[in-house]
PDB file of N, CA, C and O in Angstrom:
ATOM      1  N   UNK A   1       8.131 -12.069 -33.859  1.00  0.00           N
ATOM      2  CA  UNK A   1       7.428 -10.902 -34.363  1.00  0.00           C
ATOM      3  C   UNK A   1       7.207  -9.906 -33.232  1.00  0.00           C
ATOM      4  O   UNK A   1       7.074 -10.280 -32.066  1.00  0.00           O
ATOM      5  N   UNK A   2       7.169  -8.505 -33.642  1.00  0.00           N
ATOM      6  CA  UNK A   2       7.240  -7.462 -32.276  1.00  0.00           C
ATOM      7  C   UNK A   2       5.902  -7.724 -32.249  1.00  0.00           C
ATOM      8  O   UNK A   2       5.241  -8.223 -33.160  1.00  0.00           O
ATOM      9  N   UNK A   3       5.414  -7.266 -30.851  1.00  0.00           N
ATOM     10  CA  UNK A   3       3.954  -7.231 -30.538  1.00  0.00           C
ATOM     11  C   UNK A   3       3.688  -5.844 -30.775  1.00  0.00           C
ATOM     12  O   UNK A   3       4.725  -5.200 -30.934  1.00  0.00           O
ATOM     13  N   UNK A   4       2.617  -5.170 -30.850  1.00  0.00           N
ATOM     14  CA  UNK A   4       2.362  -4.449 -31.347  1.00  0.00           C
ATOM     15  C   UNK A   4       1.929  -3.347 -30.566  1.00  0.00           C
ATOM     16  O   UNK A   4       1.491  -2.300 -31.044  1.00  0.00           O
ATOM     17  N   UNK A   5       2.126  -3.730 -28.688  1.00  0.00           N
ATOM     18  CA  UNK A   5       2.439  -2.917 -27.731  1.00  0.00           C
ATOM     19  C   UNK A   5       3.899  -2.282 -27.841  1.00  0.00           C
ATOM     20  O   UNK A   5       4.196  -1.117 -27.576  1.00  0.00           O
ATOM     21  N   UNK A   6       4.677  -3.210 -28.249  1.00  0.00           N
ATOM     22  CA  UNK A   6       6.128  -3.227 -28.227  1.00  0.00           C
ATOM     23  C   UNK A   6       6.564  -1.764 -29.789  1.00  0.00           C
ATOM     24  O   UNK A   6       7.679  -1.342 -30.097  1.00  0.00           O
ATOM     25  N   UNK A   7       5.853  -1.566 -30.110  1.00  0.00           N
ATOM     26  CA  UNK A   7       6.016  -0.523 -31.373  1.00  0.00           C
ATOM     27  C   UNK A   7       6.394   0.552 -31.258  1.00  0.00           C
ATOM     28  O   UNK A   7       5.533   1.144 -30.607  1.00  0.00           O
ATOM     29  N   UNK A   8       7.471   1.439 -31.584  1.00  0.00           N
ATOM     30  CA  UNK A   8       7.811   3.274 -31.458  1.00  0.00           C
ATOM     31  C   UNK A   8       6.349   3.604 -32.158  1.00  0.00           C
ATOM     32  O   UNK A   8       5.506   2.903 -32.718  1.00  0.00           O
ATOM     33  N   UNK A   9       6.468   5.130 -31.828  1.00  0.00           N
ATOM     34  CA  UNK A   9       5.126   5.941 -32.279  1.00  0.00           C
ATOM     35  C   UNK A   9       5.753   5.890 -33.615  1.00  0.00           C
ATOM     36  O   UNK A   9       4.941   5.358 -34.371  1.00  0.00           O
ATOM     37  N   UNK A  10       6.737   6.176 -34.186  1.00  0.00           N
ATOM     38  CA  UNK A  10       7.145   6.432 -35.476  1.00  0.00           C
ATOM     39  C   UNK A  10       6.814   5.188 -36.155  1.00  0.00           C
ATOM     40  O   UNK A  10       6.549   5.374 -37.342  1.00  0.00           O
ATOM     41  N   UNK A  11       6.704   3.207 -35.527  1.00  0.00           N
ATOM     42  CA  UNK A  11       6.744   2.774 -36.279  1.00  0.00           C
ATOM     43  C   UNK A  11       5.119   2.035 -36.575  1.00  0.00           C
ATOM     44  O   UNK A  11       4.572   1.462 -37.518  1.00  0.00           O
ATOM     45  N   UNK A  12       4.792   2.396 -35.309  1.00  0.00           N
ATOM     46  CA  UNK A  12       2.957   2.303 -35.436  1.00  0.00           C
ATOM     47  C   UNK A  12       2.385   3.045 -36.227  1.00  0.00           C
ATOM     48  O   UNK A  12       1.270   2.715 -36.630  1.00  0.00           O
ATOM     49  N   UNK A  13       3.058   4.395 -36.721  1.00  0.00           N
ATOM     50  CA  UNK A  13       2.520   5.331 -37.820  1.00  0.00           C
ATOM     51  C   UNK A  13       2.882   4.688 -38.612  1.00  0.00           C
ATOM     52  O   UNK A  13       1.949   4.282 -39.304  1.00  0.00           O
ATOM     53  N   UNK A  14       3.864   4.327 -38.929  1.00  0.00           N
ATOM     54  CA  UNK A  14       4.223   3.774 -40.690  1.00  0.00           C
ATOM     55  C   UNK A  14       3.321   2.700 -40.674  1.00  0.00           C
ATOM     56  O   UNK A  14       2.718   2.870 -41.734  1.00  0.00           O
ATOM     57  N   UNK A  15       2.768   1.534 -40.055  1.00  0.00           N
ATOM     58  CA  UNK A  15       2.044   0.701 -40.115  1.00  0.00           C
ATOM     59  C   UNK A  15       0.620   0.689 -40.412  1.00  0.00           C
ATOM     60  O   UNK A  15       0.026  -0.248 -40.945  1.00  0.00           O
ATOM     61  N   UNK A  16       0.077   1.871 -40.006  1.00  0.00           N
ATOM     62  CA  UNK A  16      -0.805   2.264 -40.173  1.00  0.00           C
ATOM     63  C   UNK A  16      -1.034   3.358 -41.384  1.00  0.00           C
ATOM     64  O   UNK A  16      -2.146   3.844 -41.590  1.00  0.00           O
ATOM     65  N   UNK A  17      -0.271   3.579 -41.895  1.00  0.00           N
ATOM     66  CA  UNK A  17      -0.324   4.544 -42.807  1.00  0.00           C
ATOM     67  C   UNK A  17       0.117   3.591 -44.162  1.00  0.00           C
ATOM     68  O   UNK A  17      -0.110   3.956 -45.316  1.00  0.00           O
ATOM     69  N   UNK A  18       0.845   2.191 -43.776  1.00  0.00           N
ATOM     70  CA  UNK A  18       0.776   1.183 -44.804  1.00  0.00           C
ATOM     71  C   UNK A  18      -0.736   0.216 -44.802  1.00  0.00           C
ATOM     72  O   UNK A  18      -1.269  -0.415 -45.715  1.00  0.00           O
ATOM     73  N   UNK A  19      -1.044   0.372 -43.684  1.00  0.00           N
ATOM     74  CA  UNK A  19      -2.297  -0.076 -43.729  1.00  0.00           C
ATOM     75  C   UNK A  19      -2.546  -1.590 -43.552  1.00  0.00           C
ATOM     76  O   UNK A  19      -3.432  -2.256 -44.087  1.00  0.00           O
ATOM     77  N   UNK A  20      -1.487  -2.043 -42.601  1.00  0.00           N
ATOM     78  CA  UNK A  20      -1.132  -2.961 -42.324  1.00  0.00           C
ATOM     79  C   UNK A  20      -1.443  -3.013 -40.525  1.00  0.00           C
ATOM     80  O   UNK A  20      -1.021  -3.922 -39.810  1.00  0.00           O
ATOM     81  N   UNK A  21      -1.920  -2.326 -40.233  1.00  0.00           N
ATOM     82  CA  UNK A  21      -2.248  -2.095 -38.826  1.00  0.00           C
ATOM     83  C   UNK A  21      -3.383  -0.963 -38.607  1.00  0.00           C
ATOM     84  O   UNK A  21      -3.449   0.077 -39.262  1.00  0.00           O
ATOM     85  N   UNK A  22      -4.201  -1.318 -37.648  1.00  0.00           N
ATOM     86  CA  UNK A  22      -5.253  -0.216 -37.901  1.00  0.00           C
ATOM     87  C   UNK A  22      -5.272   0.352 -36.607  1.00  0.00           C
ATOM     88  O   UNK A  22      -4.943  -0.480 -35.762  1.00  0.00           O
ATOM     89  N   UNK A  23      -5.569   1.595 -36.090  1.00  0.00           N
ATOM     90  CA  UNK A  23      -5.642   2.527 -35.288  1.00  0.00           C
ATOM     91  C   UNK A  23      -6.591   1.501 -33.932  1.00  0.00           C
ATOM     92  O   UNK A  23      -6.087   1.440 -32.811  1.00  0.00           O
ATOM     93  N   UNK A  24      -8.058   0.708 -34.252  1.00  0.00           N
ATOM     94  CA  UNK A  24      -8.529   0.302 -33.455  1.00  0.00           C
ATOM     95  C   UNK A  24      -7.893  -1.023 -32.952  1.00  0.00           C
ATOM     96  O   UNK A  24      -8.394  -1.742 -32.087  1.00  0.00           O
ATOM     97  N   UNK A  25      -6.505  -1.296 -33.727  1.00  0.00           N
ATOM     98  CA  UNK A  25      -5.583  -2.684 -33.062  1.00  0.00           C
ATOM     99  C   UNK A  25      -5.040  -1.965 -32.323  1.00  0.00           C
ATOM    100  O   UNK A  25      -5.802  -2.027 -31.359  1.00  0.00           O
ATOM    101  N   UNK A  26      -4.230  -1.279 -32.035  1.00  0.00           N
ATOM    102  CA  UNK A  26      -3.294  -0.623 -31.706  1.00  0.00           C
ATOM    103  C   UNK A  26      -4.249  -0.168 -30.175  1.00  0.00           C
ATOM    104  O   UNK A  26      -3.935  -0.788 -29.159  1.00  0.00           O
ATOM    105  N   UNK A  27      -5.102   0.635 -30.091  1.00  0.00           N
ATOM    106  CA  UNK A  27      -5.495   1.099 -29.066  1.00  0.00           C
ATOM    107  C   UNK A  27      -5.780  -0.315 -28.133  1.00  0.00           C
ATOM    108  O   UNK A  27      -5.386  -0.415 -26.971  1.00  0.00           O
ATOM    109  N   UNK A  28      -6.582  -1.451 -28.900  1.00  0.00           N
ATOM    110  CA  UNK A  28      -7.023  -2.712 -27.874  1.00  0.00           C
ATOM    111  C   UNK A  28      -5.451  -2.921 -27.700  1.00  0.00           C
ATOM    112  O   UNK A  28      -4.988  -2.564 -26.617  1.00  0.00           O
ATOM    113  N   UNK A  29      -4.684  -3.395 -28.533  1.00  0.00           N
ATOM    114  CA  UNK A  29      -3.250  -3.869 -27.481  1.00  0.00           C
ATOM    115  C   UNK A  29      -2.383  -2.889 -27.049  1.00  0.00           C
ATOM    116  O   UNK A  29      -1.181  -3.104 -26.897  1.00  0.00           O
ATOM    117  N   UNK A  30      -2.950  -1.752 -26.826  1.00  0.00           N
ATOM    118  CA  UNK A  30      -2.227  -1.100 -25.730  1.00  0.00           C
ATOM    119  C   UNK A  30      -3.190  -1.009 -24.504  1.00  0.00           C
ATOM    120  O   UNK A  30      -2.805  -0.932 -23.337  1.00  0.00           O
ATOM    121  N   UNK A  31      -4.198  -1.022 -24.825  1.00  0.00           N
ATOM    122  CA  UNK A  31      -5.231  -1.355 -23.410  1.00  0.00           C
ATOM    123  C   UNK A  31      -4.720  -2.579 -22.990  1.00  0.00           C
ATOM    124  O   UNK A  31      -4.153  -2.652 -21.900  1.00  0.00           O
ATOM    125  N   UNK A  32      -4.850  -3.584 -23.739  1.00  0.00           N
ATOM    126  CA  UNK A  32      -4.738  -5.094 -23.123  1.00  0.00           C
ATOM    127  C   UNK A  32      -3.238  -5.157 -22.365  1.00  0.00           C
ATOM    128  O   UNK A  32      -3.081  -5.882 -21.382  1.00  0.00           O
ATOM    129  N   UNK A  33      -2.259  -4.417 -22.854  1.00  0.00           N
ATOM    130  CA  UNK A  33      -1.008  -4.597 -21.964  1.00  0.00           C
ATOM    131  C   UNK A  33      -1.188  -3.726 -20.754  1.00  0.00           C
ATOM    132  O   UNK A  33      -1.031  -4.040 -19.574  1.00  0.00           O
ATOM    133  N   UNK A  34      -1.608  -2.383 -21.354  1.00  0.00           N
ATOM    134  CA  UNK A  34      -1.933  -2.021 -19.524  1.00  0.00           C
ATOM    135  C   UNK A  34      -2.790  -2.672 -18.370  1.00  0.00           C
ATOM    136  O   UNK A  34      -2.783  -2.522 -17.148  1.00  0.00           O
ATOM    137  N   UNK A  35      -3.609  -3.535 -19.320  1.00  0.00           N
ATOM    138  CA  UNK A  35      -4.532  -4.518 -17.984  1.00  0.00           C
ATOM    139  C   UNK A  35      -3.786  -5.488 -17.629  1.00  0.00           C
ATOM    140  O   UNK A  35      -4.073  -6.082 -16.589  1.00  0.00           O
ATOM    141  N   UNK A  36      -3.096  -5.730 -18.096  1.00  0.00           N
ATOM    142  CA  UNK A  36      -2.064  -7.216 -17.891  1.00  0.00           C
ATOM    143  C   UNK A  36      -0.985  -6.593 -17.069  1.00  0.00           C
ATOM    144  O   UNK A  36      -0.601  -7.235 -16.092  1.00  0.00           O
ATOM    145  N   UNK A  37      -0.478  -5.512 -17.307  1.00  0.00           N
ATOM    146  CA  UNK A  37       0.844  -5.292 -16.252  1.00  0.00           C
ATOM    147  C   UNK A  37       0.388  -4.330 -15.233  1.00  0.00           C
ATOM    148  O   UNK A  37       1.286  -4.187 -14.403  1.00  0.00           O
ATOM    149  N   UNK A  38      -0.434  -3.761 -15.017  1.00  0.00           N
ATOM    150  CA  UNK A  38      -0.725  -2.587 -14.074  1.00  0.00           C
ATOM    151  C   UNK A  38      -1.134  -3.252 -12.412  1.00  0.00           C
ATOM    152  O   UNK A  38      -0.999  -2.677 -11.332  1.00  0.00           O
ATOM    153  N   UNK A  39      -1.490  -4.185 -12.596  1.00  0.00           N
ATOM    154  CA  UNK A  39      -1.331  -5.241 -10.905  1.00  0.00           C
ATOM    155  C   UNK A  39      -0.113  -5.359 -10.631  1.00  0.00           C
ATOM    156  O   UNK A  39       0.222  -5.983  -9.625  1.00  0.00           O
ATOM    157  N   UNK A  40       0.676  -4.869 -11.346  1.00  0.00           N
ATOM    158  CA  UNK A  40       2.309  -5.938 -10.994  1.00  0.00           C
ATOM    159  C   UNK A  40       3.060  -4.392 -10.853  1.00  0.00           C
ATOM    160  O   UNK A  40       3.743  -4.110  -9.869  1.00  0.00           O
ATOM    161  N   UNK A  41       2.859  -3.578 -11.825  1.00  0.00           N
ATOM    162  CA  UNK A  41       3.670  -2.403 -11.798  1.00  0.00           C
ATOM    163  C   UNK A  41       3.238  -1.068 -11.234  1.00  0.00           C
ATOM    164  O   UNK A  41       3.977  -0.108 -11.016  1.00  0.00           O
ATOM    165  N   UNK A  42       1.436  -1.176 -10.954  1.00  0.00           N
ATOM    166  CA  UNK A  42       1.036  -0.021 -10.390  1.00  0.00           C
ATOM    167  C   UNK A  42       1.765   1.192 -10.854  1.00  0.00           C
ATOM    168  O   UNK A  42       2.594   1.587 -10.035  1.00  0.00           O
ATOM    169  N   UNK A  43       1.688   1.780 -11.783  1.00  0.00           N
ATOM    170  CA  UNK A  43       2.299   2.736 -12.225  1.00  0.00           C
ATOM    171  C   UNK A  43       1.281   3.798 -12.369  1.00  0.00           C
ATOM    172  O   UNK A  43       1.747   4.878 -12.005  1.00  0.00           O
ATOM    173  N   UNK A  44      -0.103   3.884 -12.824  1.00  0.00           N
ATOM    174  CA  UNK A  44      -0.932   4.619 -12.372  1.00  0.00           C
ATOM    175  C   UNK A  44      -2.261   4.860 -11.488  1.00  0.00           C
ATOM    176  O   UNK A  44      -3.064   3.948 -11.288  1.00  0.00           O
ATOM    177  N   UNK A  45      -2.459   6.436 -10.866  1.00  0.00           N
ATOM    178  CA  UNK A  45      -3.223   5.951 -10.249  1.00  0.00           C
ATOM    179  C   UNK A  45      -5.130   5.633 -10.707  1.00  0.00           C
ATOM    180  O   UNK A  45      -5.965   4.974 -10.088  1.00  0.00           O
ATOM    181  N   UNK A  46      -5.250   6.349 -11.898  1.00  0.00           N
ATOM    182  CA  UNK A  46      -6.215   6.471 -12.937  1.00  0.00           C
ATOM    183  C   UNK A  46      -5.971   6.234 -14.011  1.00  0.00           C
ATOM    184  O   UNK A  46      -4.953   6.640 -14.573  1.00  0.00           O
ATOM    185  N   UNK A  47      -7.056   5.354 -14.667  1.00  0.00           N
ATOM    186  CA  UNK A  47      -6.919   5.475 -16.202  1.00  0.00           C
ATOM    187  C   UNK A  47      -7.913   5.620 -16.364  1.00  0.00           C
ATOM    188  O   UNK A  47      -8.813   5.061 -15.738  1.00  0.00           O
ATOM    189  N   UNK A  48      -8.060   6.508 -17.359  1.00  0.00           N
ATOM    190  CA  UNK A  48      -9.588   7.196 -18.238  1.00  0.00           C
ATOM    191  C   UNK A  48      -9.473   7.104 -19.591  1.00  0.00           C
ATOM    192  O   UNK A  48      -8.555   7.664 -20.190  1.00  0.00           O
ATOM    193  N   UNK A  49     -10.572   6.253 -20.305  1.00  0.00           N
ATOM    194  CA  UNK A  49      -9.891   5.778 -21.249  1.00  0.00           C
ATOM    195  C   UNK A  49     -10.159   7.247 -22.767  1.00  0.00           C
ATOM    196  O   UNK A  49     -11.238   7.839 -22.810  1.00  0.00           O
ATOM    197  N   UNK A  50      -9.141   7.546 -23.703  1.00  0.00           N
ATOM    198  CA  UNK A  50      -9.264   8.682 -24.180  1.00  0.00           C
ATOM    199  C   UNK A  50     -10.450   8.512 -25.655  1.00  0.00           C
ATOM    200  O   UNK A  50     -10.748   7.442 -26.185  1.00  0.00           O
ATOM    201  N   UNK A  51     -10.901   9.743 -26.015  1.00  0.00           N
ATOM    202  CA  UNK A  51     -11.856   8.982 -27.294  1.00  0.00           C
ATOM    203  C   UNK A  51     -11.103   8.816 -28.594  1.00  0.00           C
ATOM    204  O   UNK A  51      -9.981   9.194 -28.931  1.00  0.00           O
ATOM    205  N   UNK A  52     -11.640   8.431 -28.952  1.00  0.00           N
ATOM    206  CA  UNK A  52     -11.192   7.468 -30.507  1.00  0.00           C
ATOM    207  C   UNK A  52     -10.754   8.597 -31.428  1.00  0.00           C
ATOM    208  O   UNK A  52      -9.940   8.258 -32.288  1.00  0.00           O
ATOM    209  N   UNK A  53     -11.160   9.962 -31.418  1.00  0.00           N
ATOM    210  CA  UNK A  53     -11.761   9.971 -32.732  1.00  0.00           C
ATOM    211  C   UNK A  53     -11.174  11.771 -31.918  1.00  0.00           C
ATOM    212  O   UNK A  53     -11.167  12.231 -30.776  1.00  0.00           O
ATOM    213  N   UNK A  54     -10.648  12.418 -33.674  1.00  0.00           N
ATOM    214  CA  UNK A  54     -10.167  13.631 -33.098  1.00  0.00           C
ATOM    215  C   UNK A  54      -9.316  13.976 -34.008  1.00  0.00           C
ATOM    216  O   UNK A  54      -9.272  13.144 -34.914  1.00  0.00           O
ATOM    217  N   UNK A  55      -8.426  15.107 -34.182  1.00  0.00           N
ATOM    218  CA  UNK A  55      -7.001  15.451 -34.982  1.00  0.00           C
ATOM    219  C   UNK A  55      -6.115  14.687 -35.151  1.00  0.00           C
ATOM    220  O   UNK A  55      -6.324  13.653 -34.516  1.00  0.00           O
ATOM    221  N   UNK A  56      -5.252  14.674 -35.675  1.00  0.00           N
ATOM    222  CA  UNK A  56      -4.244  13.783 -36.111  1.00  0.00           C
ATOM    223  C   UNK A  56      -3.835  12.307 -35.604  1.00  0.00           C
ATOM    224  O   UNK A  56      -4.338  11.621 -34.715  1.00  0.00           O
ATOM    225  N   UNK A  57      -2.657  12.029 -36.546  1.00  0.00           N
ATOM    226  CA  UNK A  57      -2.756  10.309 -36.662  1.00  0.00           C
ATOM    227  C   UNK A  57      -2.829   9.397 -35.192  1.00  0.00           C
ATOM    228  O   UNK A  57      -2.950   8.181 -35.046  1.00  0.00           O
ATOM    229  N   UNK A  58      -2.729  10.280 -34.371  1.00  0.00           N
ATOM    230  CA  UNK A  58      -2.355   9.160 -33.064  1.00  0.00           C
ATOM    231  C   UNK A  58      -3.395   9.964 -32.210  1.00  0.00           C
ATOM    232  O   UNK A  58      -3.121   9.860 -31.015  1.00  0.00           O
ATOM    233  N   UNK A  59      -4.298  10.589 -32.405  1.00  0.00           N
ATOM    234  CA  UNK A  59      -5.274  10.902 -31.268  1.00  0.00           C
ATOM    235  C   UNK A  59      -5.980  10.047 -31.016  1.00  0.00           C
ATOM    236  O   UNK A  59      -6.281   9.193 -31.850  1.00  0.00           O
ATOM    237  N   UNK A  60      -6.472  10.056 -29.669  1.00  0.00           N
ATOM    238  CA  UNK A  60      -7.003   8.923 -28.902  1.00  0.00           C
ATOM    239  C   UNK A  60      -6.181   8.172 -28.422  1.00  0.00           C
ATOM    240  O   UNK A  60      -6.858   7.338 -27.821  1.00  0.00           O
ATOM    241  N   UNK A  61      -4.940   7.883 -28.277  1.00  0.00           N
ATOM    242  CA  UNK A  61      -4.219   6.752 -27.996  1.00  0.00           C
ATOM    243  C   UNK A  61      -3.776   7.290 -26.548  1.00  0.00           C
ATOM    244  O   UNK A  61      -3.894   8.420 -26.073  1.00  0.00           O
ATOM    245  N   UNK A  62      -3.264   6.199 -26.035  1.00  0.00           N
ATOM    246  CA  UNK A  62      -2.824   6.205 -24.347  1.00  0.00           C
ATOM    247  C   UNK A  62      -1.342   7.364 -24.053  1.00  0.00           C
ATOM    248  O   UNK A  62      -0.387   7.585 -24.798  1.00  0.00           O
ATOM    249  N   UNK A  63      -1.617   7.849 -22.863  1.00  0.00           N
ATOM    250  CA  UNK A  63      -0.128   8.267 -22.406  1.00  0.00           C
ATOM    251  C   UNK A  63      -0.080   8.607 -21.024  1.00  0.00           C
ATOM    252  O   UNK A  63      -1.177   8.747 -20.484  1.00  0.00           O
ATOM    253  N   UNK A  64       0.926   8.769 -20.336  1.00  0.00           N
ATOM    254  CA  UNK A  64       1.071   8.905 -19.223  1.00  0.00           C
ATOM    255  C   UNK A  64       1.886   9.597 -18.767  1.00  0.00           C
ATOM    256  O   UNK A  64       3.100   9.520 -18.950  1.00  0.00           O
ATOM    257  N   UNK A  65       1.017  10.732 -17.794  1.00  0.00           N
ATOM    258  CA  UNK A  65       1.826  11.730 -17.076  1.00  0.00           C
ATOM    259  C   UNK A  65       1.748  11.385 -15.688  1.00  0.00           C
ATOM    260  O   UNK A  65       0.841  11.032 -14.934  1.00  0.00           O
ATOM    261  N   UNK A  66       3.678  11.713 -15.518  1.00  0.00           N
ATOM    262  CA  UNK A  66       4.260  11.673 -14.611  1.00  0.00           C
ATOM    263  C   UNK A  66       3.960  12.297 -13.330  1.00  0.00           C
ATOM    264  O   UNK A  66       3.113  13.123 -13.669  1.00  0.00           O
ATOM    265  N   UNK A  67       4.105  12.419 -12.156  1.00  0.00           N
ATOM    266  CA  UNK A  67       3.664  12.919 -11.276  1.00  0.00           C
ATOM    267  C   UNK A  67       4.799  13.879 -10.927  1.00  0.00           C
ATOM    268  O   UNK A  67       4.647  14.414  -9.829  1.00  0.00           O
ATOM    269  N   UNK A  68       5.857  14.213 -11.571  1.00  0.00           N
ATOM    270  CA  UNK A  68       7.009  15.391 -11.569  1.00  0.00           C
ATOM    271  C   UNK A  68       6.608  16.538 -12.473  1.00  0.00           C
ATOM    272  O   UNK A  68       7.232  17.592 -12.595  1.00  0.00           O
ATOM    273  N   UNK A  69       5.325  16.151 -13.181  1.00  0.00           N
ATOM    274  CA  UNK A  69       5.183  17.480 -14.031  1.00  0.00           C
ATOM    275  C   UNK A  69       4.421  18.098 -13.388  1.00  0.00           C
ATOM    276  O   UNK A  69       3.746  17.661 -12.457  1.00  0.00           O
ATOM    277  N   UNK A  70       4.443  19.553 -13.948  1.00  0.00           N
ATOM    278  CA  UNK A  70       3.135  20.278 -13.159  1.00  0.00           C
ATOM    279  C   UNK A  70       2.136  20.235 -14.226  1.00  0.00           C
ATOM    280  O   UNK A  70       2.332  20.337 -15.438  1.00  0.00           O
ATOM    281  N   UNK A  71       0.766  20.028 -13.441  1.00  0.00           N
ATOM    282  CA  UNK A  71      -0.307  19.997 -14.358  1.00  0.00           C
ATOM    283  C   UNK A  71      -1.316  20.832 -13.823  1.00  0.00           C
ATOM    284  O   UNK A  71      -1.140  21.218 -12.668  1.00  0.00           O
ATOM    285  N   UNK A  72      -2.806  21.355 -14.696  1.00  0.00           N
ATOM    286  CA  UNK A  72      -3.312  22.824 -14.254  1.00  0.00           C
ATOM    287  C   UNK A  72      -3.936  21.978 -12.740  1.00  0.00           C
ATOM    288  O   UNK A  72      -3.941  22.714 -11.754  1.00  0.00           O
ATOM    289  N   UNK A  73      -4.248  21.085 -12.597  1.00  0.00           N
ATOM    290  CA  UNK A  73      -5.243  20.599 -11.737  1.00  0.00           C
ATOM    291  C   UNK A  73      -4.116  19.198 -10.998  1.00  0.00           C
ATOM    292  O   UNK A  73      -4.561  18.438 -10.138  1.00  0.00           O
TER     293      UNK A  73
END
């Protein structure tokens, strides 16, 4: 069975929109994989965790910017 870190955005929406997955699973196992691999892969240098609650289907959820983009700050 895929884990549910392991999911496209397209297919975590359908899951959730079948209602077979809920928005507050999805955020704990994508937290829980970033606590589990981020000792090993150091890939960022902050995480702040985003709020729950907001516009559309995937707000609040994790992402990560690159250090090649430009950002205002």
């Amino acid at each position: 069975m895929t884990q549910i870190a392991d999911l496209t955005a397209t297919e975590t929406l359908a899951r959730i929109a079948a209602g077979t997955l809920s928005f507050a699973e999805m955020r704990e196992a994508l937290a829980q994989r970033i606590a589990e691999r981020e000792p090993v892969v150091r890939a960022f240098v902050d995480i702040h965790p985003a709020p729950s609650a907001g516009p559309g289907p995937l707000a609040g959820t994790f992402f990560g910017v690159k250090d090649v983009l430009d950002t205002a700050d």
